[in-house]
C-alpha positions in Angstrom: 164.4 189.7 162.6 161.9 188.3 160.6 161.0 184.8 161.0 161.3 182.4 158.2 158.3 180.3 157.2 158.2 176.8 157.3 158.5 175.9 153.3 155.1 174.5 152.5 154.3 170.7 153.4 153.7 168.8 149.9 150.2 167.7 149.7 149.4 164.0 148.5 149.5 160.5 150.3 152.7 159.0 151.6 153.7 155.8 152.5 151.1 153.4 153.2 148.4 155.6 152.5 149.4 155.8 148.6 150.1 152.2 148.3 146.4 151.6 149.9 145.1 154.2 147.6 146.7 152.6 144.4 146.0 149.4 145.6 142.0 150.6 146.0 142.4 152.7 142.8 143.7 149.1 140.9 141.3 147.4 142.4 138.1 148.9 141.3 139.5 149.3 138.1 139.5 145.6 137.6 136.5 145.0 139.1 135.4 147.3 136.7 136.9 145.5 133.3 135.9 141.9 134.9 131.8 143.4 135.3 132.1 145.0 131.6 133.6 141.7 130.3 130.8 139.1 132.0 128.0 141.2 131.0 129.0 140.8 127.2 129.5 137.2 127.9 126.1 137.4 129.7 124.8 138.8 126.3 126.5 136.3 124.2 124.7 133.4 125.9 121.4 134.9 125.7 121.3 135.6 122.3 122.7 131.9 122.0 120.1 130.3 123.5 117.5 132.6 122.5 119.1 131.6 118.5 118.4 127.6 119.7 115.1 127.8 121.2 113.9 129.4 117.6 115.1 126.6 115.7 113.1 124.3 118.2 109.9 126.0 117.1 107.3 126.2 114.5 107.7 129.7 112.4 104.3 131.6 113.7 104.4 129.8 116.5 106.7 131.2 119.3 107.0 128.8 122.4 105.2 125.9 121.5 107.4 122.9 120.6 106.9 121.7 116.8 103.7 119.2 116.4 104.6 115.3 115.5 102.9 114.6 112.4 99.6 112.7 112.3 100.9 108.4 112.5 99.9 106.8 109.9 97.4 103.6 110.0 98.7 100.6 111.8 100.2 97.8 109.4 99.2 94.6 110.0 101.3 91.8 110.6 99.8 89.5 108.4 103.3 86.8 108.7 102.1 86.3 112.7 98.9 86.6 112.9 98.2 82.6 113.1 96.4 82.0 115.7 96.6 78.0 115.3 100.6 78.7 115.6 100.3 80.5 118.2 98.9 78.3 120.2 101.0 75.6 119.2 104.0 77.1 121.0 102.6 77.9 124.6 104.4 76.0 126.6 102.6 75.9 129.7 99.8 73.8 127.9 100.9 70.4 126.3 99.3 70.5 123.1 99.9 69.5 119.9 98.7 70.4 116.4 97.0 67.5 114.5 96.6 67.2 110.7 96.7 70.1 108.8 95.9 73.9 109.9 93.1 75.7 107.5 94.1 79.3 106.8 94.2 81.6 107.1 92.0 82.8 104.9 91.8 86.4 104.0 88.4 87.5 102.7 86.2 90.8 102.6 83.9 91.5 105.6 81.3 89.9 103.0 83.3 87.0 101.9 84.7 88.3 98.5 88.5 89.0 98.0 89.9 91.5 100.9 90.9 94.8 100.1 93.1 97.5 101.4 90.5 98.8 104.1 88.1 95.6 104.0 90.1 92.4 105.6 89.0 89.2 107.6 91.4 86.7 108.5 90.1 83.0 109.7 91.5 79.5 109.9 90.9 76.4 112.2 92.7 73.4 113.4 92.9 70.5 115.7 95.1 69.5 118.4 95.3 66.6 121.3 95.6 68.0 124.7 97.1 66.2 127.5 96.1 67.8 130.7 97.7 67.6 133.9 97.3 65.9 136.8 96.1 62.6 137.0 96.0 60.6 133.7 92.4 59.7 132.3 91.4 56.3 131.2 90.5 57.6 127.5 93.7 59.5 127.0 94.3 62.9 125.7 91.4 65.7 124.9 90.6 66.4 121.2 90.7 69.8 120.5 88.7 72.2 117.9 90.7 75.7 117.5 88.7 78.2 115.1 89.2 82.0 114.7 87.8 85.0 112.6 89.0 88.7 112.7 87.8 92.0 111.6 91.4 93.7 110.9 90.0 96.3 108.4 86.9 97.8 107.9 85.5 100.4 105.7 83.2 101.7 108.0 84.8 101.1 110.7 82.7 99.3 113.5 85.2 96.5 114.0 84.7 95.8 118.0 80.7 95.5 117.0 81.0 93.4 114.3 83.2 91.1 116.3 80.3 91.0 119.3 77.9 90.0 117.0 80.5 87.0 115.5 80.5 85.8 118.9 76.8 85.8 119.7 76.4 84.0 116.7 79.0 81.1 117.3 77.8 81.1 120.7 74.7 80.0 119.7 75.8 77.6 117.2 77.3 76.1 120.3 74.3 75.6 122.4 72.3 74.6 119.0 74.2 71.8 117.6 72.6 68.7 119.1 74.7 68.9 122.5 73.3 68.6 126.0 74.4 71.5 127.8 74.1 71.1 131.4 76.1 74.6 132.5 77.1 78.0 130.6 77.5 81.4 131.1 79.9 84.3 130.8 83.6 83.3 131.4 86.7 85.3 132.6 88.8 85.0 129.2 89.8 87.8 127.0 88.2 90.7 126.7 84.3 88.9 126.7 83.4 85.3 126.9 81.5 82.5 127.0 81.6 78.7 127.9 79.4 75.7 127.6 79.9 72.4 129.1 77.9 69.2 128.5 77.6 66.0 126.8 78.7 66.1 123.2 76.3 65.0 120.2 77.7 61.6 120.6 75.9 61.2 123.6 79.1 60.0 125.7 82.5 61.4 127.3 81.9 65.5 128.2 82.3 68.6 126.2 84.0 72.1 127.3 83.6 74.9 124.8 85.0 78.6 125.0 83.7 81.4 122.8 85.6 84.5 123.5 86.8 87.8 121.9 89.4 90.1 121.8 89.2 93.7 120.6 88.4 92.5 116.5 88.9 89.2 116.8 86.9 86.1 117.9 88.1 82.2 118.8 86.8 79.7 119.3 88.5 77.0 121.6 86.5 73.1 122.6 87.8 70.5 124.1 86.2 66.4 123.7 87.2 63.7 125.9 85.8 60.0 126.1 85.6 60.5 130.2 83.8 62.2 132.4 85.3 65.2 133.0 84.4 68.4 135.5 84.3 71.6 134.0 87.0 72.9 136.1 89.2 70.5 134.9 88.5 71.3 131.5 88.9 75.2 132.3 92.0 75.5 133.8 93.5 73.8 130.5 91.9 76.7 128.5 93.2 79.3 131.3 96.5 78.2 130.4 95.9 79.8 127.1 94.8 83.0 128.3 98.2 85.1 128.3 99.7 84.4 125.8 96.4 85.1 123.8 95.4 88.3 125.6 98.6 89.7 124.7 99.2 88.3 120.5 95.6 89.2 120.1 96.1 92.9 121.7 99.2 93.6 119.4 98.9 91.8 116.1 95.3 93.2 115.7 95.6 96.7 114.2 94.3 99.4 116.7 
């Protein structure tokens, strides 16, 4: 008798096997799709951004950011550049304009009419001062405000020019039949000067300030009928010294 053979076992998976085998099979297959679809994506963004960045640039100049153009002069603020006015409305100094304010004046750097790169601006003024503290026997201080100011010049030079101003008034200063008993240089500004004395009169005490700031020059003395100290005097002009520093510093074309 001949023995019958087994009928063949069917090959393939069964059971859990296949289910984990087309469960794998799936799987990879999406992960497959997903990779394909973020590297287009990937490719999208780059040419996206590369697209922006080129806008951003000068042509025939890759990377570099486009140049600002070249700022023009600085205007000048001719409506508040007063220095008289100014003054007028610190507050921390009681002060008060007197008669009427001279100027401004515009003129060229040698006196004839000003021109578009050839301006000077002056003007003067008086004031009573009433400083603080104790009250003196001859009342407030007379005050003398003057000011002159290269704002344009054709050759430039405008800082130098304005030096030599206040060497100049400096020495009218000492020169004009006043007894000067102390000067020197003075923390005001960007340079200064002071003299203090006995004015031409021959009584009461003087306290004068000759300072500058970048182009411009001013001018600043005090008068009283008593005898004053210098300190007394000075910290009345300190007062001044903010407000100044800073109108001078932006109303003066750099």
């Amino acid at each position: 008798m001949v023995d019958e053979k087994a009928p063949p076992r069917k090959q393939g998976l069964h059971g859990w096997k296949a289910a984990l085998a087309v469960f794998g099979c799936g799987t990879l297959a999406a992960f497959g799709v997903f990779g394909i679809v973020l590297v287009i994506f990937g490719s999208f963004l780059s040419a996206l951004s590369s697209g922006v960045g080129i806008g951003s640039q000068d042509a025939g100049e890759p990377g570099v950011i486009g140049a600002q153009p070249t700022a023009p002069r600085e205007d000048f603020k001719s409506d508040a550049f007063e220095l008289c006015g100014i003054i007028d409305s610190i507050s921390s100094i009681q002060l008060s304009l007197v008669g009427e304010i001279e100027g401004p004046l515009d003129e060229s750097i040698s006196g004839g009419p000003p021109e578009d790169d050839d301006l000077v601006r002056s003007g003067s003024c008086q004031a009573r001062v009433t400083p603080n503290g104790a009250p003196y026997p001859g009342g407030p201080w007379s005050a003398e405000i003057s000011y002159w100011a290269v704002i344009y010049s054709p050759e430039d030079g405008r800082d130098d020019l304005a030096s030599g101003y206040l060497e100049e008034a400096a020495s009218e200063v000492g020169g004009a039949g006043v007894l000067i008993e102390e000067s020197g240089s003075y923390d005001f500004l960007d340079e200064a000067q002071y003299f203090y004395g006995t004015p031409e009169s021959g009584s009461g005490t003087f306290y004068s300030v000759v300072a500058r700031k970048r182009s411009g020059v001013i001018v600043i003395r005090l008068d009283s009928d008593d005898q004053v100290d210098a300190s007394a005097f000075s910290n009345e002009v300190q007062k001044l010294h903010r407000r100044l520093d800073n109108d001078m510093r932006d109303l003066i074309p750099r």
